[in-house]
C-alpha positions as CSV (number, residue, x, y, z in Angstrom):
1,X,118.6,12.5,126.7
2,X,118.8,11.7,130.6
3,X,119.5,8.2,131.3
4,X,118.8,7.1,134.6
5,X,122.1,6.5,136.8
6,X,121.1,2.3,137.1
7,X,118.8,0.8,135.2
8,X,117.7,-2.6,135.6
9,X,117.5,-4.6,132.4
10,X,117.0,-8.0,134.7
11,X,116.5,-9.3,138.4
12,X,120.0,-10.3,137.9
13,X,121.6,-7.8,136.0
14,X,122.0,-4.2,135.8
15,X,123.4,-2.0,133.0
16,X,124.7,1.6,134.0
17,X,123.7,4.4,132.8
18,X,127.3,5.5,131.8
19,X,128.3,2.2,129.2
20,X,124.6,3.5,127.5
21,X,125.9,6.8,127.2
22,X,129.2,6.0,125.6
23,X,127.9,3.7,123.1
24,X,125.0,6.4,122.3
25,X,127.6,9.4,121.8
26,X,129.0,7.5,119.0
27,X,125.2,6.6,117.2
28,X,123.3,8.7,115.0
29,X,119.4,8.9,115.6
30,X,118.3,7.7,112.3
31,X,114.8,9.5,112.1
32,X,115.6,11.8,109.4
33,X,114.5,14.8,111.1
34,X,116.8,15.2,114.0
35,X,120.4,14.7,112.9
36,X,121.5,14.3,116.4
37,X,123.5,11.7,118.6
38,X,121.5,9.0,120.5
39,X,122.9,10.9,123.4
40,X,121.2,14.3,122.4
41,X,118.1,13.0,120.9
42,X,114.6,11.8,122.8
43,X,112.3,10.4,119.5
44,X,110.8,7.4,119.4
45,X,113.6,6.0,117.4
46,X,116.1,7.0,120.0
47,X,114.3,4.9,122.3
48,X,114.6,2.4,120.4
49,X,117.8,2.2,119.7
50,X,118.8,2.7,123.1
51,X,116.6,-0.4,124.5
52,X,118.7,-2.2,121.9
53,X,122.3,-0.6,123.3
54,X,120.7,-1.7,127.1
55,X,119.7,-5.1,126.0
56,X,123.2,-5.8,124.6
57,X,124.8,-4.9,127.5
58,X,122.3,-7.0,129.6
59,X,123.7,-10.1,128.3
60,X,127.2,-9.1,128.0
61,X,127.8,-8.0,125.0
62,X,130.7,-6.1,124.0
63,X,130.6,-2.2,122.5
64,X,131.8,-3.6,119.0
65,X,129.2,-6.5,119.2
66,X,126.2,-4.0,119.9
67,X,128.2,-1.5,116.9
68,X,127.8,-4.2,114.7
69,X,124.0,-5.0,116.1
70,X,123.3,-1.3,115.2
71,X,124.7,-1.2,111.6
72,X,123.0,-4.6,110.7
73,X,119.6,-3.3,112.2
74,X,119.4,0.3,110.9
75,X,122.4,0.6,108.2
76,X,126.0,2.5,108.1
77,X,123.9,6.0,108.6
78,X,123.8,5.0,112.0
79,X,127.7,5.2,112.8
80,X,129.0,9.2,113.4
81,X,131.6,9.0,110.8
């Protein structure tokens, strides 16, 4: 998936492209059809979940905060064991 290098979540705030990208290598896609990374994937779910990773980061949440966000959302299936 390409991320843009800066994207803007706020007039005030940014959220690089790179802290998406970590947090998406270590997230399934949960569409049942793909089996990839967020990273790797560009469904409609992956977008999804990736507005969720950006919006965590946006208001300053940490990687194990948005983890958790992602498991209470979309289940354990989502974390790459």
């Amino acid at each position: 998936m390409l991320i843009p290098l800066l994207v803007s979540c706020s007039s005030s705030n940014a959220v690089a492209a790179s802290d998406v990208t970590r947090i998406a290598q270590k997230v399934n896609c949960i569409c049942d059809t793909c089996n990839l990374i967020l990273s790797k994937c560009d469904c409609e779910t992956v977008r999804q979940q990736i507005a969720m990773i950006r919006k965590g980061l946006s208001r300053g949440q940490s990687e194990e905060q948005i983890m958790r966000d992602l498991v209470t959302q979309y289940g354990q299936r989502v974390l790459i064991p």
